[in-house]
Residue, then its C-alpha position, 0 to 999 in steps of 0.5 A: x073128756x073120756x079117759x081111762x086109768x090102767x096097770x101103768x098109771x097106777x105104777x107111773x112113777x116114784x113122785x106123787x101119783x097122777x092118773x092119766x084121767x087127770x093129766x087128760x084134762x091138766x093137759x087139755x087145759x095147757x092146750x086151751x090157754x096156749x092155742x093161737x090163731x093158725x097160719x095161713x100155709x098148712x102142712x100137709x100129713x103124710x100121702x097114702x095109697x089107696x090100699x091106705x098104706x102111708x107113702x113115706x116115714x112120720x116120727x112123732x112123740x107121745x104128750x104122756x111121758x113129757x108129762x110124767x117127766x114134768x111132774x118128776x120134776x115139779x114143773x108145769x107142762x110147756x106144751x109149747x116147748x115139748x113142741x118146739x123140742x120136737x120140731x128141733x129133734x127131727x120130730x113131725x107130730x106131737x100125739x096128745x089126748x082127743x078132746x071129747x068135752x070140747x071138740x073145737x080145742x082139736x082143731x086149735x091143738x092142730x093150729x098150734x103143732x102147725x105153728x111150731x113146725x109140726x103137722x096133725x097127725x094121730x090122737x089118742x082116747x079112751x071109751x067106753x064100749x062094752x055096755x050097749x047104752x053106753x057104747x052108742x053114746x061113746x061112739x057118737x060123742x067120739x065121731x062129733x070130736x073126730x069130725x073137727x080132727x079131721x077138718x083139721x088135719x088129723x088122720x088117725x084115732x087111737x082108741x083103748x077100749x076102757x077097762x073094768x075091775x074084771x074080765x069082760x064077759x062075751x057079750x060085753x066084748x061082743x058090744x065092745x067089737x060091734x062099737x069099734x067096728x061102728x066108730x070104724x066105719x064112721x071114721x072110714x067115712x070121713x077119711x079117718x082111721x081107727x086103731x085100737x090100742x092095748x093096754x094090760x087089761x085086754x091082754x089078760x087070761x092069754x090076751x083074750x079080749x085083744x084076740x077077740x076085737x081083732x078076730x070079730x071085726x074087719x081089718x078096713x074098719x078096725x085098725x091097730x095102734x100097736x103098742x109094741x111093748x105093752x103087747x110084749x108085756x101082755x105075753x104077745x111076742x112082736x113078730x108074732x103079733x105082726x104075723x097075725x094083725x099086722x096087715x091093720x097096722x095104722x101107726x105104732x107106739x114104741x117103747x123099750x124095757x131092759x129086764x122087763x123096766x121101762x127104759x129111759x129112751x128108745x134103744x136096745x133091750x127087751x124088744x128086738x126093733x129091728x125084727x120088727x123094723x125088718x118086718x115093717x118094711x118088707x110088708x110095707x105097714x104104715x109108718x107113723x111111729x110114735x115113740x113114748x118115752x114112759x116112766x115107771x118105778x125103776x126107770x133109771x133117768x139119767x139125762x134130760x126129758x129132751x136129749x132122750x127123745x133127740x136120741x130116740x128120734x136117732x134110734x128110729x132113724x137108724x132102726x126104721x131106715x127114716 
């Protein structure tokens, strides 16, 4: 399964360290054991117009930090139980991480979210795209799993281009654009969209690397999965990254930070989220939020892994209006 390890998996927690290429595939695997036969009635995802914006409000929750906050507590995942949390929060979907190396577990993943209540909505994956042998492969590995998500219900691929030890060059990043807009397209083309994430590394030396895979590629081809905090943090403040991109927005990941450390739930602090809620609104951007309630040294953890994201869900009801 592809992957990538970045700034935050290194720093994740005071517990014994994991990288996020390791929880991929501990994951995978909770998924595989617990996947069950699918129901006969299957939710349908959230309607879009045929400009692609969604009609209509879906909340999800990432499987990243409900991972990090087992391993704070020398648990196993229960993925099972994250999902039957959510559904009972008020949740719609559960994101977790696309399942290149075995391709069926995507659509068994889909099975099992429609049994607890929840619908298929968005996944999330690593590739690397920025040398040419390589990023063709990527692409083609991707598309072969996107194929199953999308039979199964999924409509949205989150993509972090992989890192490096260093900044990548021009031609790197060039290869890099012309692979996302290829994997774009193809998603296009099963009914799918494509929004890359970022993490640290693409925002380095002024966000050069974010900058340049949005101003080399077409905004119906390669959409954004915006991170609203991790691009705060790489010096891209909210609106004005909303002014410039926002008209790709797919879906959202949100987090909050209270003097630059990771918060505990989904609240007031750093980010102001109702400007970017506001924005949201008036300019009509999809909206499937994913909150990602994740965990680095100095996080404060005052109540349980469950009634934080219950309070979070209350915070995206509030703020977003759902």
């Amino acid at each position: 399964m592809n992957s990538m390890i970045t700034k935050a998996d290194a720093a994740s927690c005071r517990f014994p360290r994991r990288t996020r290429r390791q929880f991929l595939g501990q994951t995978a695997i909770v998924l595989a054991v617990a996947a069950i036969e699918p129901p006969a009635t299957l939710l349908s995802s959230a309607a879009e117009s045929p400009s692609g914006k969604v009609k209509g409000t879906l909340v999800g929750s990432n499987i990243y930090g409900w991972g990090q906050y087992a391993q704070r507590d020398h648990k196993s995942l229960d993925v099972e139980g994250v999902m039957s949390a959510l559904r009972d929060a008020g949740y719609d979907y559960l994101e977790s991480f696309l399942d290149i190396g075995r391709p069926e577990e995507n659509g068994r993943f889909a099975d099992q979210l429609r049994a607890k209540g929840l619908q298929p909505i968005s996944l999330y994956t690593g590739a690397r795209l920025h040398e040419g042998g390589e990023a063709k492969d990527a692409v083609g590995k991707v598309l072969t799993a996107a194929k199953v998500c999308q039979q199964a219900g999924f409509s949205v691929l989150c993509c972090n281009p992989d890192p490096i030890d260093r900044e990548k060059t021009d031609d790197e990043l060039r290869t890099q654009a012309s692979a996302l807009t290829d994997l774009g397209e193809d998603l296009n083309s099963l009914g799918m969209k494509l929004g890359v994430h970022q993490h640290m590394p693409a925002m380095a030396n002024h966000a050069r690397e974010f900058h340049y895979e949005f101003r080399h590629t077409k905004p119906g081809v390669v959409g954004w999965c915006y991170d609203v905090h991790w691009v705060w943090k790489g010096g891209v403040m909210p609106l004005d990254g909303l002014k410039e991109y926002g008209e790709r927005v797919v879906t959202w990941h949100l987090r909050q930070s209270r003097d630059g450390i990771w918060w505990e739930e989904l609240d007031n602090g750093d980010i102001d989220y109702v400007a970017v809620a506001k924005y949201a609104k008036e300019h009509k951007l999809a909206r499937r939020f994913t909150v990602e309630l994740a965990l680095e040294p100095g996080t404060k953890i005052t109540r349980s892994v469950v009634e934080n994201h219950r309070r979070s869900r209350e915070f995206v009801r509030r703020v977003f209006e759902t």
